[in-house]
C-alpha positions as CSV (number, residue, x, y, z in Angstrom):
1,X,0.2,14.1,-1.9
2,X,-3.0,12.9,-3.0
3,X,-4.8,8.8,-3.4
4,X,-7.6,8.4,-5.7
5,X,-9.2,5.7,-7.5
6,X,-7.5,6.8,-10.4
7,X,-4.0,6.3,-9.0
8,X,-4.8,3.0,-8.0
9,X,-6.1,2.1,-11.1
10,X,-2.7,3.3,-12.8
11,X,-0.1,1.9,-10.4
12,X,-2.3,-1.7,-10.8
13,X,-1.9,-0.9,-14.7
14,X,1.8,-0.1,-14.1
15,X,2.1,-3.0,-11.9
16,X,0.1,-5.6,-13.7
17,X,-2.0,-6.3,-10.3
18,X,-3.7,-4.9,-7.7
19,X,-1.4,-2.4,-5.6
20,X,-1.3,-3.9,-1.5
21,X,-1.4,-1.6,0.8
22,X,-0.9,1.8,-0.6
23,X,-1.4,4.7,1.3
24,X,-0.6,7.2,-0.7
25,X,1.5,8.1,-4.0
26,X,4.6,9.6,-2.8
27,X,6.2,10.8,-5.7
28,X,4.4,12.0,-8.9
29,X,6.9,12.0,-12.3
30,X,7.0,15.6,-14.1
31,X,4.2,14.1,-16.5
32,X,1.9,13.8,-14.0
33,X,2.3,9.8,-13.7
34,X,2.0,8.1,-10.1
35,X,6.0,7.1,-9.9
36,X,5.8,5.8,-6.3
37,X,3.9,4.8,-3.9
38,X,3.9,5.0,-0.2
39,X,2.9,1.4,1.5
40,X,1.8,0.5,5.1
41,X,4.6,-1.4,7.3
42,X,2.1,-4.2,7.4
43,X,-0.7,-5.7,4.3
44,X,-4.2,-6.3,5.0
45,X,-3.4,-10.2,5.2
46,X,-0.7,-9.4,8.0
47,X,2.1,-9.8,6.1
48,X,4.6,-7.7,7.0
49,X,5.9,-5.0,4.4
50,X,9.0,-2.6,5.2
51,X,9.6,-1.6,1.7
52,X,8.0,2.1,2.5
53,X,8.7,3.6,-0.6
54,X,7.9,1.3,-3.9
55,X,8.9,2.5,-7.4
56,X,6.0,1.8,-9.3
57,X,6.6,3.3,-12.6
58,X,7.8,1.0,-15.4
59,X,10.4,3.5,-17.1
60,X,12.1,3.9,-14.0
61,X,12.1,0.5,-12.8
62,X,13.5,-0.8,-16.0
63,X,16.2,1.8,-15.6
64,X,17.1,0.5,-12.2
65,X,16.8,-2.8,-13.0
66,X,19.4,-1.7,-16.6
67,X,21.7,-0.5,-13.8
68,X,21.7,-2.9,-11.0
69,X,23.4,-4.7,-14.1
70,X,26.4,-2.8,-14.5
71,X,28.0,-2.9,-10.5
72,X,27.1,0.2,-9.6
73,X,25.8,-0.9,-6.3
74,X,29.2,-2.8,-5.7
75,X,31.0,0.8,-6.1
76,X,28.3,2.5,-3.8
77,X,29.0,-0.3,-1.2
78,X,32.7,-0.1,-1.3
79,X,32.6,3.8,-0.9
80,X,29.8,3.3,1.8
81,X,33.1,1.1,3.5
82,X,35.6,3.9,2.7
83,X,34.0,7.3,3.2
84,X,33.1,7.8,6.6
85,X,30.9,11.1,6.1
86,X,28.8,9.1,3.4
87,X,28.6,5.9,5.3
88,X,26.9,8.9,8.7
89,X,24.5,10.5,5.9
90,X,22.8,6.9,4.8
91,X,23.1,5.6,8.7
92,X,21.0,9.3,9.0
93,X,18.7,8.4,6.2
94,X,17.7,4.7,7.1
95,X,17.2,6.1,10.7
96,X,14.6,8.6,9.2
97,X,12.9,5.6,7.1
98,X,12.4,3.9,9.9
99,X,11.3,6.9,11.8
100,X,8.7,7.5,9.4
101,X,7.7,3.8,8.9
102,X,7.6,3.4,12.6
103,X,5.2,6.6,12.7
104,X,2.5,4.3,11.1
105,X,3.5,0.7,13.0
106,X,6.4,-0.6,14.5
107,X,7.2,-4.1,13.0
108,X,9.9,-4.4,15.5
109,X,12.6,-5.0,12.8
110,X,15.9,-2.4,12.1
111,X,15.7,-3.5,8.5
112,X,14.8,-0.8,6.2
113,X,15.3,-1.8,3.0
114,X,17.9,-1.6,0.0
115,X,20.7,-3.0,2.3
116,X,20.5,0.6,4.8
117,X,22.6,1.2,6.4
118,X,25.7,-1.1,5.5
119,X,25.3,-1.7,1.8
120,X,23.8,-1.1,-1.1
121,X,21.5,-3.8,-2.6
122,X,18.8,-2.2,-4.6
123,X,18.7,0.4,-6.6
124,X,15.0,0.3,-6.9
125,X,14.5,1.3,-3.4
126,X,17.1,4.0,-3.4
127,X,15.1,5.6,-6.4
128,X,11.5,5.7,-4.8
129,X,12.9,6.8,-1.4
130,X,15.1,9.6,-2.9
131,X,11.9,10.6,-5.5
132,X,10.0,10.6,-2.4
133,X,12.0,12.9,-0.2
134,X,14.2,15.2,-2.8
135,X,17.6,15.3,-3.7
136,X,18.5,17.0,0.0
137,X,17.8,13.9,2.1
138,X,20.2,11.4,1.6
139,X,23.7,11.6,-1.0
140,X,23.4,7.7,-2.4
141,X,19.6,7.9,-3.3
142,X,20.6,11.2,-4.9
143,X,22.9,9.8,-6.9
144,X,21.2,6.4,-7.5
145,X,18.3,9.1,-9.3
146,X,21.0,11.0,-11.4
147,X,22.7,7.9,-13.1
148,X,18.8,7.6,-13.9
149,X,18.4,10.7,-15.1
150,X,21.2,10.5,-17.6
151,X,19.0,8.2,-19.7
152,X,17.9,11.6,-21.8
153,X,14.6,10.0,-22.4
154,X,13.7,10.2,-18.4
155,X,15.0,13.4,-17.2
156,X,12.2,16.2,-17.3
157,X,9.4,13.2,-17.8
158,X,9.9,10.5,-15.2
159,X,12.2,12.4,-13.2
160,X,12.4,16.0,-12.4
161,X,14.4,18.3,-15.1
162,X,16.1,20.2,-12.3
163,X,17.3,16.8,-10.4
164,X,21.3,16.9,-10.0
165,X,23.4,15.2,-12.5
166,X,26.5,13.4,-11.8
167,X,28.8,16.3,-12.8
168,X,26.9,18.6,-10.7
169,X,27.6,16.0,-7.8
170,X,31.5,15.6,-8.6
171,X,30.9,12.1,-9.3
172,X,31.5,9.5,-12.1
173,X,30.5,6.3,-12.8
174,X,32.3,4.7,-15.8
175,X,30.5,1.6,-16.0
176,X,27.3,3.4,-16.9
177,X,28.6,6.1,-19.1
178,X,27.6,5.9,-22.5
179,X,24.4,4.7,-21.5
């Protein structure tokens, strides 16, 4: 990916202030829109900052934000508790973010973000990382992007066309459909 002065200037116009500490825009939406941004472990001030991938975009943060509402996180947590062979593949995936955090500095913390590896606690995170890496790299950031994606009005602009949908993954959340 690629970091410009222009992408700066339209994440701070997506985010309403200046972007801290972004290294690079790790996700561009299918209209061409800086989606999400990469961040260094730590900002310039010292603060530290373990959110690696932030979702930057205003349509899909308001759609994350619409379906933190509806318990879709509780459901993803309660399977994460169930289902041992999801439960390995996010373990797999928070070890990976913190693998590629770590690449850039260590802040000497296991936390990762989004409640990895136990629970899920933000939707918003699973988003970004899973726009970030592809639907391959980890099941719940897969799906957290699909039950985005079946808002009509996102799918082919703010996320790809091709992303899986929640029939193609087997899955169904009732408390979303009929968005």
């Amino acid at each position: 990916m690629s970091l410009d002065a222009s992408d700066l200037e339209v994440v701070a116009q997506q985010l309403g202030r200046e972007p801290r500490g972004v290294v690079d825009i790790s996700y561009r939406s299918p209209d061409g829109v800086p989606a999400v941004v990469k961040t260094k472990p730590r900002l310039d001030d010292g603060t530290p900052f373990p959110t690696l991938f932030y979702l930057t975009d205003p349509r899909l943060t308001a759609e994350a934000s619409r379906l933190e509402t509806t318990g879709v996180m509780k459901e993803m947590s309660a399977r994460l508790e169930s289902d041992e062979e999801l439960a390995a593949d996010y373990l797999r995936a928070h070890e990976a973010f913190l693998a590629e955090r770590n690449e850039m500095e260590d802040l000497g913390t296991d936390f990762s973000g989004g409640g990895m590896p136990t629970r899920v606690k933000c939707l918003h995170v699973l988003i970004a990382y899973a726009l970030s890496k592809g639907p391959e790299h980890f099941r719940l950031g897969t799906e957290a992007v699909a039950l985005a994606a079946a808002n009509e009005k996102l799918r082919g602009t703010a996320i790809p066309a091709d992303w899986p949908t929640l029939d193609e993954l087997g899955i169904s959340y009732p408390e979303v459909d009929g968005q």
